[in-house]
N, CA, C and O atoms as CSV, one atom per row, in Angstrom:
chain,resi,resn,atom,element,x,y,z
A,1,UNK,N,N,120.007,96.481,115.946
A,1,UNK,CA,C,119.523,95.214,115.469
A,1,UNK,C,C,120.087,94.990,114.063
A,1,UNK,O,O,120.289,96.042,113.457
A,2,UNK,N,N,120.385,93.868,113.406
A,2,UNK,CA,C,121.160,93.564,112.258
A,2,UNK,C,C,119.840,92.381,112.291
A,2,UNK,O,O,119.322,91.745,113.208
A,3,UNK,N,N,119.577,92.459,110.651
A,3,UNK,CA,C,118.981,91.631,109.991
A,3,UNK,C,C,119.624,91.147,109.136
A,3,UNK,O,O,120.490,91.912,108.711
A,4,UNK,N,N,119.584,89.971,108.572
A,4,UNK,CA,C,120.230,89.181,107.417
A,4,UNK,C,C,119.666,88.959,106.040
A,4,UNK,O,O,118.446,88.799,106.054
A,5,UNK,N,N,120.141,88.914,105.044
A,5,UNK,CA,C,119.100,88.628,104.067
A,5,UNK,C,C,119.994,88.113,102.547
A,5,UNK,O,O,121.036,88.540,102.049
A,6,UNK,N,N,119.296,87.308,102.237
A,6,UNK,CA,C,120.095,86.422,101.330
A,6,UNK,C,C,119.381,87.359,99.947
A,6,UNK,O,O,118.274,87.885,99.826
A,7,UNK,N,N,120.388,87.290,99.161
A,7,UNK,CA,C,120.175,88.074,97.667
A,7,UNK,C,C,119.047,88.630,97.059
A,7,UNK,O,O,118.731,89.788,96.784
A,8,UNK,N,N,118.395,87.311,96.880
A,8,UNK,CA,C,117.158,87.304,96.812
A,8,UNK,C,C,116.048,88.000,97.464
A,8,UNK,O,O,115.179,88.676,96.912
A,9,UNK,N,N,116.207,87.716,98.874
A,9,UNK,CA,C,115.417,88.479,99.497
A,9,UNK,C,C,115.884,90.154,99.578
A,9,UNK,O,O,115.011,91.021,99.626
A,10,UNK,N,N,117.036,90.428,99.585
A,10,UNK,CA,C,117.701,91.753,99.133
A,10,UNK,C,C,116.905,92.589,97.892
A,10,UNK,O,O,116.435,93.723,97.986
A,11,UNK,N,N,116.888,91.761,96.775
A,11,UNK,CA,C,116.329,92.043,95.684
A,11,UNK,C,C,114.572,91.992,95.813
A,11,UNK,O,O,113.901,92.752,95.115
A,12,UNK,N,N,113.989,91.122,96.675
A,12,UNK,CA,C,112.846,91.742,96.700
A,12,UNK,C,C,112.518,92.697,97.341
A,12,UNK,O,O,111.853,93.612,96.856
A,13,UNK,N,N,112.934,92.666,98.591
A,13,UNK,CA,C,113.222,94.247,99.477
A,13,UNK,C,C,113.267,95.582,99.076
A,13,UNK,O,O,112.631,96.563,99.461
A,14,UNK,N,N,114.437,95.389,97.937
A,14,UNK,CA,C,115.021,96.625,97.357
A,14,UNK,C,C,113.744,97.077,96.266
A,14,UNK,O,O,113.376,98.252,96.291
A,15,UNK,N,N,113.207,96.284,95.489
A,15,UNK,CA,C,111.510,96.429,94.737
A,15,UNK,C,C,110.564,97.077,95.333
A,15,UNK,O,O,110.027,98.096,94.899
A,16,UNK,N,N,110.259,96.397,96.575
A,16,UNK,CA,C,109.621,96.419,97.280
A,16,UNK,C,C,109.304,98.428,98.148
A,16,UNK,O,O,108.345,99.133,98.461
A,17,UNK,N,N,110.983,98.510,98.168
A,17,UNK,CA,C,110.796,99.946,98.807
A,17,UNK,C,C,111.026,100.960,98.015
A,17,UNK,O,O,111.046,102.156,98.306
A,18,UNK,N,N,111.280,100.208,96.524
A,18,UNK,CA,C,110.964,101.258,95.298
A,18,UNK,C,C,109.799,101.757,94.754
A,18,UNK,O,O,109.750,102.747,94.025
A,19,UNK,N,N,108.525,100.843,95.222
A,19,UNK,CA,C,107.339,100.836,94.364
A,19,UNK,C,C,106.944,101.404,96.041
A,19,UNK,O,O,106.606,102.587,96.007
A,20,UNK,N,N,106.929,101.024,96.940
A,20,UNK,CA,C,106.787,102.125,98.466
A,20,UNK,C,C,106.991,103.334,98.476
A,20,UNK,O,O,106.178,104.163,98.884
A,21,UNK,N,N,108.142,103.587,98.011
A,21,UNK,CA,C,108.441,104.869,97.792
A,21,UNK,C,C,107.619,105.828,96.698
A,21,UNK,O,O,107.184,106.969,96.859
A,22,UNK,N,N,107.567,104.991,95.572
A,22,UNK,CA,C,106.785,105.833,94.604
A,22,UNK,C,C,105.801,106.026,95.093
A,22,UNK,O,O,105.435,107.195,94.975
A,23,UNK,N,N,105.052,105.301,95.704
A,23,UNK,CA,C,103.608,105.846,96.119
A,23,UNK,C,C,103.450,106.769,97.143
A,23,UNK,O,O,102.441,107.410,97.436
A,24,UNK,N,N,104.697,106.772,97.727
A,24,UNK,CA,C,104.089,107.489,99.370
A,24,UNK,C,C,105.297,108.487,99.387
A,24,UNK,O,O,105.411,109.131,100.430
A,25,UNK,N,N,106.309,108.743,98.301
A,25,UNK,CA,C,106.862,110.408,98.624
A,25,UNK,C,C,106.157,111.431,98.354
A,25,UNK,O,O,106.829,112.433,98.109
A,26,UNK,N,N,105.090,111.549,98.308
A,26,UNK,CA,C,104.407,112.764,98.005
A,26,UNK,C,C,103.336,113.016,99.430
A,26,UNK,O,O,102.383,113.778,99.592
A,27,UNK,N,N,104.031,111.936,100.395
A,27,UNK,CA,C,103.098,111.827,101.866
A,27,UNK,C,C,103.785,112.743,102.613
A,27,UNK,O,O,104.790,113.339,102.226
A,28,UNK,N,N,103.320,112.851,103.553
A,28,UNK,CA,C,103.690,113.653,104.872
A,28,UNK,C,C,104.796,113.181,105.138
A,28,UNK,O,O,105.707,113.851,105.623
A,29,UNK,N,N,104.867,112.036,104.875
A,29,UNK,CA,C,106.085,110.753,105.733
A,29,UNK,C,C,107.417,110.765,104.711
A,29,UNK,O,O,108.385,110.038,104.935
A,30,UNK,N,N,107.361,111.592,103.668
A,30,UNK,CA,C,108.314,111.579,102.556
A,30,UNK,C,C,109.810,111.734,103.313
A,30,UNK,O,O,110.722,111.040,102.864
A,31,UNK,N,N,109.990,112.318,104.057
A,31,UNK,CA,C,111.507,112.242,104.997
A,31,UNK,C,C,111.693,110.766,105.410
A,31,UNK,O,O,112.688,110.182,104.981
A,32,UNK,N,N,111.022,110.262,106.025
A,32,UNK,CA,C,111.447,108.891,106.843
A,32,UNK,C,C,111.586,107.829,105.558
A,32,UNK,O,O,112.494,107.070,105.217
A,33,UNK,N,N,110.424,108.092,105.066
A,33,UNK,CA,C,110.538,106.918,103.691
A,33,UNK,C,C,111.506,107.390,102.383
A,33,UNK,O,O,111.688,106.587,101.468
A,34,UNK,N,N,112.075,108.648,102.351
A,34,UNK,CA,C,113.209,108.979,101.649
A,34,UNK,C,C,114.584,108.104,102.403
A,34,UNK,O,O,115.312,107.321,101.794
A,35,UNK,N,N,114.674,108.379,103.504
A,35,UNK,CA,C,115.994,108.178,104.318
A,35,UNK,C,C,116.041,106.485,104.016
A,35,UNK,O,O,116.941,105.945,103.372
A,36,UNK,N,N,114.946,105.819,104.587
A,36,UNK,CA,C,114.928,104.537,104.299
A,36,UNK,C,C,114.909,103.913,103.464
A,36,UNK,O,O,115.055,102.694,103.540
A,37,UNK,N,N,114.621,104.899,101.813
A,37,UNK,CA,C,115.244,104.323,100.631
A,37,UNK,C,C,116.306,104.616,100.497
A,37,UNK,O,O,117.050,103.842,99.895
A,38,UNK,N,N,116.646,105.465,100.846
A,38,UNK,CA,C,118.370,105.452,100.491
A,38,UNK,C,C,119.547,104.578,101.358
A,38,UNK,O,O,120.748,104.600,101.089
A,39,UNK,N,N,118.961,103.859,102.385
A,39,UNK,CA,C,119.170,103.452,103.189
A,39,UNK,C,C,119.395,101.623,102.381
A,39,UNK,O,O,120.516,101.124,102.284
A,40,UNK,N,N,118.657,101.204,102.104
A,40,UNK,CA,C,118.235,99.872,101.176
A,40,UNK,C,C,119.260,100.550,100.304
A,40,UNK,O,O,120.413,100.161,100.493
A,41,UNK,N,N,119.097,101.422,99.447
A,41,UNK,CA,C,120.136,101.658,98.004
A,41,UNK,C,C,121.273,101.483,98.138
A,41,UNK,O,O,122.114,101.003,97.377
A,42,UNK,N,N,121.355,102.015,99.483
A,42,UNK,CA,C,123.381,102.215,99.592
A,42,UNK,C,C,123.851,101.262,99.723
A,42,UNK,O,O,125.077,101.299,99.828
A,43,UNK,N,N,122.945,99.439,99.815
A,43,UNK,CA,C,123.308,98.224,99.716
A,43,UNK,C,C,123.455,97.604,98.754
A,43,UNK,O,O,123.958,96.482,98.803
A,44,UNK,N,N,122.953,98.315,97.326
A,44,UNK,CA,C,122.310,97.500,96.441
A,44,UNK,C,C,123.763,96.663,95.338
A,44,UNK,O,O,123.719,95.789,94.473
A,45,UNK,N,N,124.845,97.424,95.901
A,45,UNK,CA,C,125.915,97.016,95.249
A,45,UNK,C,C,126.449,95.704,95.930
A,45,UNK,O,O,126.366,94.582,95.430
A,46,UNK,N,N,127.003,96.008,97.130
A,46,UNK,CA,C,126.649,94.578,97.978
A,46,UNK,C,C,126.268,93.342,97.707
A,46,UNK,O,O,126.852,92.276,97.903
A,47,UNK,N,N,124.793,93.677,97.037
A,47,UNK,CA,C,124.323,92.537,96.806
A,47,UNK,C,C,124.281,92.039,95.005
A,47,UNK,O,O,123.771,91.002,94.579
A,48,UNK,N,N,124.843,92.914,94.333
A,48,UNK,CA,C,125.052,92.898,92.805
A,48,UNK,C,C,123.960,93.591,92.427
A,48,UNK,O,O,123.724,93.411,91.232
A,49,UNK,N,N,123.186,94.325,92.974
A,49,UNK,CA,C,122.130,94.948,92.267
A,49,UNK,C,C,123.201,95.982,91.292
A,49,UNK,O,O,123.987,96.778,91.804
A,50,UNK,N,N,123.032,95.768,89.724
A,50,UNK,CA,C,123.391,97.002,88.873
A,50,UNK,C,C,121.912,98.196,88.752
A,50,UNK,O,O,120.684,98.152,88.671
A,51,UNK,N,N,122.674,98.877,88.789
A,51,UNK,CA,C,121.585,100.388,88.082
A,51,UNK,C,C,121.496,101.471,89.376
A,51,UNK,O,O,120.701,102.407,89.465
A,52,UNK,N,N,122.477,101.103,90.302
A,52,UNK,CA,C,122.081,101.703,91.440
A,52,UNK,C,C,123.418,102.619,91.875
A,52,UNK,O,O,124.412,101.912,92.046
A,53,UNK,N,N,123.691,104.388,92.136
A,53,UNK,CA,C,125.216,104.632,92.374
A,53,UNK,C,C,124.791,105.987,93.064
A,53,UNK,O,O,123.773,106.677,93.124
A,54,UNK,N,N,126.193,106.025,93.599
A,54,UNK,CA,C,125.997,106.841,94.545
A,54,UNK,C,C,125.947,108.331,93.487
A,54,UNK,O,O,126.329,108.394,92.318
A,55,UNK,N,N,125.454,109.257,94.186
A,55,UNK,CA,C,125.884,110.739,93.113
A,55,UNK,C,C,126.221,112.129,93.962
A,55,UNK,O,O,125.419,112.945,94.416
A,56,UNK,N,N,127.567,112.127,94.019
A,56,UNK,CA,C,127.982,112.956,95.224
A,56,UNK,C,C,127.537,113.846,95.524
A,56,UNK,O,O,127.092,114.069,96.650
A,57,UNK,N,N,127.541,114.927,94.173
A,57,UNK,CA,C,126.775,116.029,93.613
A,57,UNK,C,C,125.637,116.321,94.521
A,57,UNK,O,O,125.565,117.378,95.148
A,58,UNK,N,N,124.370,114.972,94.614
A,58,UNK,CA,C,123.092,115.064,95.726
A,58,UNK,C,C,123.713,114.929,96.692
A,58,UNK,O,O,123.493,115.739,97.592
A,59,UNK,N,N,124.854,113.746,96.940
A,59,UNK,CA,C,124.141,112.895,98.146
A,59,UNK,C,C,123.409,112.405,98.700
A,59,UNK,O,O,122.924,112.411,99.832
A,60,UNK,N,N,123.261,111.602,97.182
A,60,UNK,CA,C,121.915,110.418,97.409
A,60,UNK,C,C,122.603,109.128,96.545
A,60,UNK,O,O,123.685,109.258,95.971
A,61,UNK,N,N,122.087,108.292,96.536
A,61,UNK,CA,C,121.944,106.815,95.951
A,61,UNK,C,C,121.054,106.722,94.708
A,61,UNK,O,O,120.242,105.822,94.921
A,62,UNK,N,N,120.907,107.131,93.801
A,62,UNK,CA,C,120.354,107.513,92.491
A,62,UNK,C,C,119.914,105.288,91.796
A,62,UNK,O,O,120.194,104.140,92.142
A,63,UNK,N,N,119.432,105.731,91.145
A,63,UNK,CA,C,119.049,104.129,90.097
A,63,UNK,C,C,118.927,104.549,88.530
A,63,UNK,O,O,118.296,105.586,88.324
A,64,UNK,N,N,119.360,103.990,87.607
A,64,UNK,CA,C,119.455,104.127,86.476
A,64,UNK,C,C,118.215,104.191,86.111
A,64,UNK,O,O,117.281,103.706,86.751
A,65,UNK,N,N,118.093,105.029,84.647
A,65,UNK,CA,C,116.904,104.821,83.900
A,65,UNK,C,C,116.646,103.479,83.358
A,65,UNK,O,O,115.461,103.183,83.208
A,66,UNK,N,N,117.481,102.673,83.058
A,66,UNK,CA,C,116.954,101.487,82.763
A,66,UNK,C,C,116.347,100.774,83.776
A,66,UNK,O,O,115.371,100.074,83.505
A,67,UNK,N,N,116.833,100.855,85.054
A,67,UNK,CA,C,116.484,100.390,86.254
A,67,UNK,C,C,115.484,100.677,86.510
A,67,UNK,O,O,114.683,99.768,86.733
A,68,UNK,N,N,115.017,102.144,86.608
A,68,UNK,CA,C,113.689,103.124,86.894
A,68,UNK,C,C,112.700,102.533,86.411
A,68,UNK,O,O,111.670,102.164,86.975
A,69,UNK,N,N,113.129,102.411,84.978
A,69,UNK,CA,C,112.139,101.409,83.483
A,69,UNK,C,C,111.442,100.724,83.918
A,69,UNK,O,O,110.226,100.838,84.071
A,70,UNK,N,N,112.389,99.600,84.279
A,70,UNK,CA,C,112.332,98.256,84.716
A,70,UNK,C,C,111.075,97.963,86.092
A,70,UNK,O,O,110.258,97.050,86.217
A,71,UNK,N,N,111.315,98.950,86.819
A,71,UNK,CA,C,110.426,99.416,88.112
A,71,UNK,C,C,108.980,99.510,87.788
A,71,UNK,O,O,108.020,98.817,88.126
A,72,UNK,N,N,109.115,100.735,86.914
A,72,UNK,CA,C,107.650,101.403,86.176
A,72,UNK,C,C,107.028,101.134,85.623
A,72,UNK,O,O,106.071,101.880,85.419
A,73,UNK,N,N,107.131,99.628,84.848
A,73,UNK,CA,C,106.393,98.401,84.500
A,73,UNK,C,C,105.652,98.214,85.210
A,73,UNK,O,O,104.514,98.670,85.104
A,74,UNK,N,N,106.158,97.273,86.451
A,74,UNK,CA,C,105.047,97.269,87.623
A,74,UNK,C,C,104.126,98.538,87.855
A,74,UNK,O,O,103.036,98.619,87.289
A,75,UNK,N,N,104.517,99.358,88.560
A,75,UNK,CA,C,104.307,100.412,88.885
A,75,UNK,C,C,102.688,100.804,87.914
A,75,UNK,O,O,101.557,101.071,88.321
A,76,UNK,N,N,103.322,100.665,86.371
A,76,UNK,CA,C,102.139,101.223,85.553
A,76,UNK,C,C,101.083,100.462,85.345
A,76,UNK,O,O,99.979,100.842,84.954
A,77,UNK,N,N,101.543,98.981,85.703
A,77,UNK,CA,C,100.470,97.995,85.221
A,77,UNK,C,C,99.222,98.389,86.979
A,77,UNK,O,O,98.028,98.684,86.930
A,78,UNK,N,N,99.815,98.283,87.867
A,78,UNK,CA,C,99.212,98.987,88.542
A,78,UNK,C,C,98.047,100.132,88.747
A,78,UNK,O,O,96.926,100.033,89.245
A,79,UNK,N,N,98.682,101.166,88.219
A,79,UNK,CA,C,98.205,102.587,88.005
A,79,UNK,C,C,97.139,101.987,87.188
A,79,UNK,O,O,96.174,101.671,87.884
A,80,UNK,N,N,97.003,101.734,85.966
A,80,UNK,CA,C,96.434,101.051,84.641
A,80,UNK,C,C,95.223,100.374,85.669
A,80,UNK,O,O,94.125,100.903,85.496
A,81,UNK,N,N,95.253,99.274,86.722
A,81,UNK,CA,C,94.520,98.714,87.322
A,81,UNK,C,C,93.531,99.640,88.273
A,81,UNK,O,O,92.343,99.367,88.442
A,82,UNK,N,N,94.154,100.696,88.825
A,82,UNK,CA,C,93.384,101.199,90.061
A,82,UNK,C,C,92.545,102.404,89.063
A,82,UNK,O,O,91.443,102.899,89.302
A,83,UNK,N,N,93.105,102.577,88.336
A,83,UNK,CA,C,92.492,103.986,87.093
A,83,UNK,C,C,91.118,103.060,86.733
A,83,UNK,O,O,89.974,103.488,86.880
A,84,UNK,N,N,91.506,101.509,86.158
A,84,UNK,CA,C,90.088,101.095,85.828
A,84,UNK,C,C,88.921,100.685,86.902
A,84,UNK,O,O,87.715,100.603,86.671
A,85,UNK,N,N,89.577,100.458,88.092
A,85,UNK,CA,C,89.219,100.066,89.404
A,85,UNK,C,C,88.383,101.616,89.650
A,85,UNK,O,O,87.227,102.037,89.666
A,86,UNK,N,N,89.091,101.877,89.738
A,86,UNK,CA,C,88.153,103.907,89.988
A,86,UNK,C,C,87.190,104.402,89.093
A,86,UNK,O,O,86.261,105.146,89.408
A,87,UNK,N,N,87.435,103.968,87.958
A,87,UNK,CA,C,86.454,104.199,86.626
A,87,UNK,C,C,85.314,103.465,86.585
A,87,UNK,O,O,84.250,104.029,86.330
A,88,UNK,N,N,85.368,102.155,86.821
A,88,UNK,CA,C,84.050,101.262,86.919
A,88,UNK,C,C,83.171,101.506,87.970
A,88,UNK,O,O,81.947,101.393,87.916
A,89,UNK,N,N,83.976,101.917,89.128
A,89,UNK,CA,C,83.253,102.718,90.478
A,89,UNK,C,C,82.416,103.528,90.525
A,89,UNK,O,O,81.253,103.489,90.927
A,90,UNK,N,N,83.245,104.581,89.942
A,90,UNK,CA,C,82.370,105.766,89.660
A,90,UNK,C,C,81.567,105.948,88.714
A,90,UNK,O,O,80.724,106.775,89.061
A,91,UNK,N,N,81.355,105.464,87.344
A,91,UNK,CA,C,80.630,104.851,86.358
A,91,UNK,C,C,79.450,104.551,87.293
A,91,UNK,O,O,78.414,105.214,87.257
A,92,UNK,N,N,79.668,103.435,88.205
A,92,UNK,CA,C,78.598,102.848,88.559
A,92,UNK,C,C,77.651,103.741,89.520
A,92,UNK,O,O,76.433,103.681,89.353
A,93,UNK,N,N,78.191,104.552,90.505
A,93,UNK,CA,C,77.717,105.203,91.361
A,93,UNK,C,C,77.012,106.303,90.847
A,93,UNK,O,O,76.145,106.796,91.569
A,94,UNK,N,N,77.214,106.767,89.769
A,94,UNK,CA,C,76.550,107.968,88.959
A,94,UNK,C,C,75.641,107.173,88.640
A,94,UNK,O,O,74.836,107.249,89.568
A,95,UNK,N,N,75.173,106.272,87.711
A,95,UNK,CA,C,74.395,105.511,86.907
A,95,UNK,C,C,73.552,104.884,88.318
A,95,UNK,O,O,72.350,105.102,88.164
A,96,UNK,N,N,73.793,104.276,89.445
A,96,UNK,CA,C,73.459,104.151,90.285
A,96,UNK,C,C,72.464,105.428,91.125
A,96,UNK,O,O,71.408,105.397,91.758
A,97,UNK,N,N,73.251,106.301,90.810
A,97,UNK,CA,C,72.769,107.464,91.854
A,97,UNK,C,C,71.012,107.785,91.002
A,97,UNK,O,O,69.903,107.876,91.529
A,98,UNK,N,N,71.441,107.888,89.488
A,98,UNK,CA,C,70.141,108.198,88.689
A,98,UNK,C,C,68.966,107.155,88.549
A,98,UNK,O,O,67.768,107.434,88.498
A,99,UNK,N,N,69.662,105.622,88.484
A,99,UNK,CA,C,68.065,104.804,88.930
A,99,UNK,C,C,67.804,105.102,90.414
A,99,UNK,O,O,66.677,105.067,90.908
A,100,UNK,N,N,68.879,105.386,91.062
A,100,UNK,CA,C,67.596,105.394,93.228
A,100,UNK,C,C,66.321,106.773,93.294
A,100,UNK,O,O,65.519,107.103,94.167
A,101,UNK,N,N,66.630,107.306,91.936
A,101,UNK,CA,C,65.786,108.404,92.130
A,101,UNK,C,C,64.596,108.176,91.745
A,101,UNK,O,O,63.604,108.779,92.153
A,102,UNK,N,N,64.614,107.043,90.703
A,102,UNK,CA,C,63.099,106.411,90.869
A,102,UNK,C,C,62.637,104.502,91.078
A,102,UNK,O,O,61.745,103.739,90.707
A,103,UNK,N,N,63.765,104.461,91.814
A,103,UNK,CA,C,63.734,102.781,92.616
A,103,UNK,C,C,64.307,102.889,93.919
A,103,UNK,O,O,65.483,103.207,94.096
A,104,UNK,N,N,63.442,102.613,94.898
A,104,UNK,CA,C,63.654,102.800,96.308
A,104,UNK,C,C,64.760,101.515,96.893
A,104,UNK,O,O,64.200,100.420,96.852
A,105,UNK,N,N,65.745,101.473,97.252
A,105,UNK,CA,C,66.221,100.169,97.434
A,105,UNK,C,C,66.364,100.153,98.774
A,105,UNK,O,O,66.330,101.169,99.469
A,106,UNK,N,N,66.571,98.725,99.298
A,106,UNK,CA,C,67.413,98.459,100.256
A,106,UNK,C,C,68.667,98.624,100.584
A,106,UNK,O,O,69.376,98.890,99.614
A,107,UNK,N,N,69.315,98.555,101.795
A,107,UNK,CA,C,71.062,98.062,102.063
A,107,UNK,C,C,71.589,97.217,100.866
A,107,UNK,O,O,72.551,97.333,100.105
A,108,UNK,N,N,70.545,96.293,101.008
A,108,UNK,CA,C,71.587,94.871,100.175
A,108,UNK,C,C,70.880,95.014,99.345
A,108,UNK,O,O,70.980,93.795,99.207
A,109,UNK,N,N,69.849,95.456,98.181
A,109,UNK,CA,C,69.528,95.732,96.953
A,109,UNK,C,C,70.406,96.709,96.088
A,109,UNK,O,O,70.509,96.820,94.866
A,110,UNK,N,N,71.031,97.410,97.172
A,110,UNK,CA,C,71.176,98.703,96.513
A,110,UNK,C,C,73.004,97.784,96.563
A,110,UNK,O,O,73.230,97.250,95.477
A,111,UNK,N,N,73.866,97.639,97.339
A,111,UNK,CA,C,74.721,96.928,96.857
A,111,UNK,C,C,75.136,95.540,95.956
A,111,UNK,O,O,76.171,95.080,95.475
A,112,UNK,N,N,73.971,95.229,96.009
A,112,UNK,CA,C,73.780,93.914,95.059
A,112,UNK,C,C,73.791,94.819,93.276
A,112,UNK,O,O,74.295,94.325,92.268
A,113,UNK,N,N,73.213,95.957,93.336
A,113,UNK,CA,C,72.967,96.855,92.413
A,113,UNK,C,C,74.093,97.362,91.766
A,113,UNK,O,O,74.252,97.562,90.562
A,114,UNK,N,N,75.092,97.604,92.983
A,114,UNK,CA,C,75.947,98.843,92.828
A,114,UNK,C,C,77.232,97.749,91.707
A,114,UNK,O,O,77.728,98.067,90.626
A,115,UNK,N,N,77.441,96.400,92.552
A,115,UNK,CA,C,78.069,95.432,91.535
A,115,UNK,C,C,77.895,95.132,90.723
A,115,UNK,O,O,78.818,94.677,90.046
A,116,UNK,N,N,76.801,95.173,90.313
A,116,UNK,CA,C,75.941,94.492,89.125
A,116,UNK,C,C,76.767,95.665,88.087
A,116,UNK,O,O,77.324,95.378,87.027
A,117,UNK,N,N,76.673,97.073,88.716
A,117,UNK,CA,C,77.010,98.038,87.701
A,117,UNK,C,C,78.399,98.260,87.426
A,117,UNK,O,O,78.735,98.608,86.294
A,118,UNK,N,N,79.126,98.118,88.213
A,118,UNK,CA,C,80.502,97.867,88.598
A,118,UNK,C,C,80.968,97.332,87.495
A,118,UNK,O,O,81.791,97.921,86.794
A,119,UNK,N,N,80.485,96.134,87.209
A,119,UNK,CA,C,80.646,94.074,86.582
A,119,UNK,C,C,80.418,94.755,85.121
A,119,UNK,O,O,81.098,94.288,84.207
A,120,UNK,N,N,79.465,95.884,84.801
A,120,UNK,CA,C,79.513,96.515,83.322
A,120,UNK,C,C,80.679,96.925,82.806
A,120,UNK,O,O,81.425,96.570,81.894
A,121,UNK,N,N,80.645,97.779,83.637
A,121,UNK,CA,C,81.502,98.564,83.673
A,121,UNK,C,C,83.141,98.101,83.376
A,121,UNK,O,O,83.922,98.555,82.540
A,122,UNK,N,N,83.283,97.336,84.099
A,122,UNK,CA,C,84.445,96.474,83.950
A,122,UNK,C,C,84.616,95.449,82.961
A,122,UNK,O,O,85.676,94.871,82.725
A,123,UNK,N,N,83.689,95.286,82.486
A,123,UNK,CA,C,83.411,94.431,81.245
A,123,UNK,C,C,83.767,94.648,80.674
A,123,UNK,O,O,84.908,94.294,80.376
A,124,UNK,N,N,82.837,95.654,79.869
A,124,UNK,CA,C,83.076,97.265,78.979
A,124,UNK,C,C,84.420,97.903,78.856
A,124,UNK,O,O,84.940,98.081,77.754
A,125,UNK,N,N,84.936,98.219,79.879
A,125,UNK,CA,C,86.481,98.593,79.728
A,125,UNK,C,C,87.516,97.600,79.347
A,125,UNK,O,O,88.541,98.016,78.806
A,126,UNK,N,N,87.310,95.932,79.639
A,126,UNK,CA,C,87.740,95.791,79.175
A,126,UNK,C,C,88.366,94.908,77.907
A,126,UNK,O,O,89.398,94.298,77.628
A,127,UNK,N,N,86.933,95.271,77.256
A,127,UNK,CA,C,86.545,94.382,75.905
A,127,UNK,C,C,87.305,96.183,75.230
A,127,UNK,O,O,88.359,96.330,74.611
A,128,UNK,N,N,86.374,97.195,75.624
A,128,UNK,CA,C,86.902,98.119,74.382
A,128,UNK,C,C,87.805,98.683,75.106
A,128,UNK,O,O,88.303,99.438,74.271
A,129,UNK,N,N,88.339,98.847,76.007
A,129,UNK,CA,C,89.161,100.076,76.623
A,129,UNK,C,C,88.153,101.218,77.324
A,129,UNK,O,O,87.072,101.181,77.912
A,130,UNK,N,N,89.281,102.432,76.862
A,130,UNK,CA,C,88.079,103.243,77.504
A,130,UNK,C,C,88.056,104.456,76.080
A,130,UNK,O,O,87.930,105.678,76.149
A,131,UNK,N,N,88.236,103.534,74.780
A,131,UNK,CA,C,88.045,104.250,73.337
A,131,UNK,C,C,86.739,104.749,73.089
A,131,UNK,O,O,86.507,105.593,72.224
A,132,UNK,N,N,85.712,104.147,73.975
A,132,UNK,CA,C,84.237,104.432,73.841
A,132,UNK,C,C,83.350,105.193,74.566
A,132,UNK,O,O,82.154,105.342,74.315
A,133,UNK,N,N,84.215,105.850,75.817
A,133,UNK,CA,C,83.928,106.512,76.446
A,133,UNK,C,C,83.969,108.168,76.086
A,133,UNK,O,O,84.948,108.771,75.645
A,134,UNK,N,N,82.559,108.769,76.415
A,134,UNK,CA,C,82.645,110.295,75.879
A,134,UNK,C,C,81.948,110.671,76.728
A,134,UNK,O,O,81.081,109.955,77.230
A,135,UNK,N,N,82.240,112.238,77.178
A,135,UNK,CA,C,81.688,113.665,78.380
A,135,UNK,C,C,80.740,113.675,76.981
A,135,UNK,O,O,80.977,113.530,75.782
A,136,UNK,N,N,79.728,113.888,77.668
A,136,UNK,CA,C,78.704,114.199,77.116
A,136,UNK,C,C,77.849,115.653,77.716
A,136,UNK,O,O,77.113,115.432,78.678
A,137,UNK,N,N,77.896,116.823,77.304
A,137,UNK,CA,C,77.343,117.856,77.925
A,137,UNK,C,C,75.742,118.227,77.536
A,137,UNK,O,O,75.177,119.175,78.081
């Protein structure tokens, strides 16, 4: 099967199975989704993508550090998101876990609850960061 794809869509593709890849070579599936990035790379000239070359040495399709850079922007603003996404969670579920021990809730009290704590939480992080946060033993 041959697919077609105009530059553009080349270039989102090629993003697309860079920020794929980062997340999921450390999967089980790291062979298939290796092959299939290198697979997209070995086009990227083709289509004028710079930062992208072959390196005989591996025998792989390598991307520049500026390129990498350029990637890991996304990538971090991301990370940055699911770190606070996970933090307000668990924030809440601890703080959560210690009022059910003396407030009996419902299904939908207790999730109406769990947001409420969440919505702090997320507030909180991100008026101060997480500069205000301390383990407290």
């Amino acid at each position: 099967m041959k697919i077609n794809f105009t530059k553009k869509q080349y270039e989102t593709l090629f993003k697309m199975v860079q920020y794929g890849y980062w997340v999921a070579s450390d999967t089980e599936n790291n062979k298939e989704f290796g092959e299939l990035e290198q697979y997209i790379n070995s086009h990227a000239k083709d289509f004028g993508i710079e930062g992208v070359q072959f390196e005989p040495e591996y025998e792989l399709y390598d991307i520049s550090r500026e390129l990498e850079d350029q990637l890991h922007k996304v990538i971090d603003e991301y990370e940055e998101g699911v770190f606070q996404d996970k933090l307000a969670y668990h924030m809440a579920r601890k703080e959560f876990i210690a009022e059910s021990e003396k407030h009996d809730y419902n299904q939908e009290e207790a999730m109406k609850r769990i947001m409420e704590l969440e919505e702090k939480y997320h507030l909180h992080i991100e008026e101060h960061g997480i500069q205000k946060l301390k383990i407290e033993e």
